[in-house]
C-alpha positions as CSV (number, residue, x, y, z in Angstrom):
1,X,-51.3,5.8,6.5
2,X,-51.7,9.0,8.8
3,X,-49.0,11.0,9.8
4,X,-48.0,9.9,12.9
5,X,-47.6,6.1,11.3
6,X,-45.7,7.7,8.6
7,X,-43.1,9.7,10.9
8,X,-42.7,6.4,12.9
9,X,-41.6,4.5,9.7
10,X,-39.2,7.1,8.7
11,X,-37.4,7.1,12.1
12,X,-37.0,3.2,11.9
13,X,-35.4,3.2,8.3
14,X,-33.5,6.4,9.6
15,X,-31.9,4.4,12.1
16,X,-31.6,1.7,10.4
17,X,-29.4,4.0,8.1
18,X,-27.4,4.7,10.9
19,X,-26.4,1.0,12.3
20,X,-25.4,0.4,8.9
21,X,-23.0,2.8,8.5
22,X,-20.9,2.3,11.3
23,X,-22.7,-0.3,14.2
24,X,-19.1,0.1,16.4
25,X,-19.6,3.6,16.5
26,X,-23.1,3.9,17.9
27,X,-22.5,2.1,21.4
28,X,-20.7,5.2,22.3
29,X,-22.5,8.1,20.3
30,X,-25.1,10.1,22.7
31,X,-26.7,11.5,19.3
32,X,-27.7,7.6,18.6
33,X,-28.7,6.6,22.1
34,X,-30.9,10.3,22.2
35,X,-32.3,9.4,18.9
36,X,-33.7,5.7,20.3
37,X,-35.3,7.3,23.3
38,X,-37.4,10.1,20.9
39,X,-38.3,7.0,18.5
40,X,-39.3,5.1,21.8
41,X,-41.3,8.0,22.7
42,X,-43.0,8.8,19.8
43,X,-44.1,5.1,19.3
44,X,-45.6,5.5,22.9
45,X,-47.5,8.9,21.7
46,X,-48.4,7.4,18.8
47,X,-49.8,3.8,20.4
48,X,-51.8,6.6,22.9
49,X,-53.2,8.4,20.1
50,X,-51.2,11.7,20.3
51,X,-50.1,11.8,16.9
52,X,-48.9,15.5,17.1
53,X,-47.0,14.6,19.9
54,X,-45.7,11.6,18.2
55,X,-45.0,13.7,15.3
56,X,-43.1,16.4,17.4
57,X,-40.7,13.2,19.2
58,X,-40.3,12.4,15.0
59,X,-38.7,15.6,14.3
60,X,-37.1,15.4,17.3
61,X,-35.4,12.4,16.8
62,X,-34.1,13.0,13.5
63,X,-32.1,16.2,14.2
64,X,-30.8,13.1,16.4
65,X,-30.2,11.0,13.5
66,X,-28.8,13.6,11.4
67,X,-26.1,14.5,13.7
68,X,-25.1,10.9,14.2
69,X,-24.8,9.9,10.9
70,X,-22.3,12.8,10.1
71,X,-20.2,11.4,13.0
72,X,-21.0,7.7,11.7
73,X,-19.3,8.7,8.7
74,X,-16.5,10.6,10.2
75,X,-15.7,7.7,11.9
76,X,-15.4,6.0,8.7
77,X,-13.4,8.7,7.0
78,X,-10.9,8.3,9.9
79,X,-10.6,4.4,9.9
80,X,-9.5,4.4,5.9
81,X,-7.3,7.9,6.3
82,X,-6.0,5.8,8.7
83,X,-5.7,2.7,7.2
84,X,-4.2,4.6,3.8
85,X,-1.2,6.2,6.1
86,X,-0.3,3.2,7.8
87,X,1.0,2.0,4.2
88,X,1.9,5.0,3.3
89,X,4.0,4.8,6.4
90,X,5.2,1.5,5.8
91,X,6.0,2.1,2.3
92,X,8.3,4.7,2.9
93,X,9.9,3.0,6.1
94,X,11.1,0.0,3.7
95,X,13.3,2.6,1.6
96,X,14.1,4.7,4.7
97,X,16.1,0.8,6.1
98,X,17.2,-0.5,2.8
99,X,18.0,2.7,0.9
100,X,16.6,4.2,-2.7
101,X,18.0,3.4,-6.1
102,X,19.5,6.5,-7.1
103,X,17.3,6.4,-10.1
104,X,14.3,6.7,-7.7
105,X,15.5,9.7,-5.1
106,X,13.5,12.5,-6.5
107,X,10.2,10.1,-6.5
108,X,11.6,9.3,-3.0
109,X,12.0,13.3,-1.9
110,X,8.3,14.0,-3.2
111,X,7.0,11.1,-0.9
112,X,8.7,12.3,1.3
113,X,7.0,15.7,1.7
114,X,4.1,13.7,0.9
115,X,3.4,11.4,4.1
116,X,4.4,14.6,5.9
117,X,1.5,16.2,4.5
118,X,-0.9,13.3,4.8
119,X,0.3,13.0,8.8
120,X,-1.0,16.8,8.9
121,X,-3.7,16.5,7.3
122,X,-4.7,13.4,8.9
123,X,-3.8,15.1,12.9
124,X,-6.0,18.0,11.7
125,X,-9.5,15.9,11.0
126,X,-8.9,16.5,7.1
127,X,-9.1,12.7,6.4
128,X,-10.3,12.8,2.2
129,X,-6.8,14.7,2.2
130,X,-4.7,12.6,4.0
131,X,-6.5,9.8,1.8
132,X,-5.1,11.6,-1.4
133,X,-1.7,12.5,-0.3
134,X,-1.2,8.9,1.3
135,X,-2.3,7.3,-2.2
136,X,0.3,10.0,-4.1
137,X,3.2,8.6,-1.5
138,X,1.8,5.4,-2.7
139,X,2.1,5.9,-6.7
140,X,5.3,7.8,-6.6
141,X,6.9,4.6,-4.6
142,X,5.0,2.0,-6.8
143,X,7.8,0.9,-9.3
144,X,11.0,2.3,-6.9
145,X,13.3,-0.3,-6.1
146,X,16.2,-0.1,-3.3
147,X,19.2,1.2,-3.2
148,X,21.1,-2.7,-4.1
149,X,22.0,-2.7,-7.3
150,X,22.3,-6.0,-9.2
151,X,26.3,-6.2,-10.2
152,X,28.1,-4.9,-13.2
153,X,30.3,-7.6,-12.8
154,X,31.6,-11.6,-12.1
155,X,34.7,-13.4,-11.1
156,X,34.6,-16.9,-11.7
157,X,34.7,-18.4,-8.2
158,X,36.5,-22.0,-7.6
159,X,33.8,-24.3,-7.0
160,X,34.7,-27.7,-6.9
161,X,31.5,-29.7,-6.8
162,X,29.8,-27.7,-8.9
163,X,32.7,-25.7,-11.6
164,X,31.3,-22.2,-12.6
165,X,30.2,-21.9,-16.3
166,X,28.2,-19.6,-18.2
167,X,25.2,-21.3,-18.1
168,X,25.1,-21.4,-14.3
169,X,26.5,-17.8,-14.0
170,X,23.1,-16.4,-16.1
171,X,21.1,-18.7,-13.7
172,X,22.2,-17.2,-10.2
173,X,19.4,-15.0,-9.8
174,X,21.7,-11.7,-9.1
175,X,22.7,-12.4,-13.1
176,X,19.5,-13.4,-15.3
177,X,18.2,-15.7,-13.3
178,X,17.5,-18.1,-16.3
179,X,20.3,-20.4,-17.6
180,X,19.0,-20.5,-21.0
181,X,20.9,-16.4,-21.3
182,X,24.2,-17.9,-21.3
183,X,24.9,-16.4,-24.7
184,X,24.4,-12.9,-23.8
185,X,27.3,-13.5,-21.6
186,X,28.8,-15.3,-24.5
187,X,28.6,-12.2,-26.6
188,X,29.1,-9.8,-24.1
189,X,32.3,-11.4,-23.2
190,X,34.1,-13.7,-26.2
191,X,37.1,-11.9,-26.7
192,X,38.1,-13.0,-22.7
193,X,37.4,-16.4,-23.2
194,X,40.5,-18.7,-23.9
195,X,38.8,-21.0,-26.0
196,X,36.4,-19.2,-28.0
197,X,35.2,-23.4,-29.5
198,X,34.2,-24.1,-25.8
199,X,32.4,-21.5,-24.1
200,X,31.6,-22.7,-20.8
201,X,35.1,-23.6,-20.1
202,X,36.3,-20.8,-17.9
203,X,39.3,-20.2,-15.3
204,X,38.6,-19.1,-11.6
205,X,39.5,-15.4,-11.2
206,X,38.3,-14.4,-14.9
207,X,36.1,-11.5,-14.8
208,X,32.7,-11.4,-16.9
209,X,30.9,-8.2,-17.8
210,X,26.8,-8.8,-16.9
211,X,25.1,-6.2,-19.5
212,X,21.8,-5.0,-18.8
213,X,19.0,-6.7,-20.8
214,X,15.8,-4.9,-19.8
215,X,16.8,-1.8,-18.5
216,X,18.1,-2.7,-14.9
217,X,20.9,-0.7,-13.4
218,X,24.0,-2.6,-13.0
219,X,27.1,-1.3,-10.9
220,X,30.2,-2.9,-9.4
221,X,31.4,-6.4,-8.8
222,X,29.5,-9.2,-7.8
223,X,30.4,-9.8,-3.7
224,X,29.5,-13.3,-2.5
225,X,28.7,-11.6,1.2
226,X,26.1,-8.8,0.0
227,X,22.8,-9.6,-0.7
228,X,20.8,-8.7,-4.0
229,X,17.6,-8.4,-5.5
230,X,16.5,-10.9,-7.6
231,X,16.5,-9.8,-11.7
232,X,13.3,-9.4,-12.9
233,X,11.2,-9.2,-9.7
């Protein structure tokens, strides 16, 4: 293979590079479209038999090439900073509505300062460092929960069809969200019931402690117009 044949080859699979890394991207790049006229002319040189001419459209063309595959992938550096600070964005909007769990507002305050530093980052073409500080927001929001607590507390409600009783209080999914926990309640609250023998019968307007059972943050009295989270999830 002589070296005009050669050059010719390594255009093609340059510019085959190219289209793969971003096809969108080239219907508007003049680097690409510059590029496809060189390799057009060197093929022509090269069909003629001007291989040094064919040779100089070559090198030509992948100065070309070179320049728009580093906007190719700039393109695609800016698509996923982008598509990174939209849920970074997002993320942070949900708390921003429904409020932070106490427990969480420092985590809260650093992601804070961190989508403000991946929106200048990402405004000032530095997209591999509004990827990372986007993915911190990210982690430090990962296990925050809002600012509802589950309550600390239950009055037995008057509810004929269907009579409150322990087992149906740890079912509501504001409680345990599993029936079967009645006894925690049990324990957690004996010396209130007025027979200890029967423990789901209970009296509208007794008040029942809920404790904590994996580490959830209780606080306040259950309030049939407020909406909760569900325990465990």
């Amino acid at each position: 293979m002589n070296r005009g044949i050669f050059v010719i080859f390594s255009i093609l699979s340059l510019l085959a590079f190219g289209q793969s890394l971003f096809a969108q991207s080239l219907l508007d790049n003049p680097d690409y479209k510059k590029a496809i006229e060189l390799q057009q002319l060197a093929k022509d040189a090269h069909a003629a038999g001007d291989y040094d001419k064919a040779y100089e459209y070559s090198e030509e063309a992948g100065i070309y090439i070179a320049r728009s595959n580093a906007y190719i992938a700039q393109r695609i550096l800016w698509y996923k900073a982008n598509g990174w600070l939209k849920n970074a964005r997002s993320r942070v909007a949900y708390f921003k509505s429904s409020g932070i769990n106490p427990e969480y507002q420092q985590a809260y305050q650093q992601a804070l300062a961190g989508l403000e530093a991946a929106e200048k980052s990402f405004t000032e073409d530095q997209y591999e460092n509004s990827i990372e500080y986007s993915k911190e927001v990210l982690t430090l929001l990962a296990e925050a929960k809002s600012g509802t607590l589950l309550p600390k507390y239950y009055k037995v409600r008057l509810i004929p069809k269907e009579r409150d009783c322990l087992n149906k209080i740890a079912g509501y999914p504001f409680i345990y969200n599993d029936r079967t926990k009645w006894r925690l309640l049990y324990e957690a609250n004996k010396s209130k019931l007025k027979y200890r023998d029967n423990p789901h019968l209970i009296f509208p307007g007794q008040v029942f402690e809920i404790p904590s059972i994996e580490g959830e943050r209780r606080s306040g009295e259950y309030d049939p117009g407020a909406s909760y989270p569900v325990f465990g999830k």
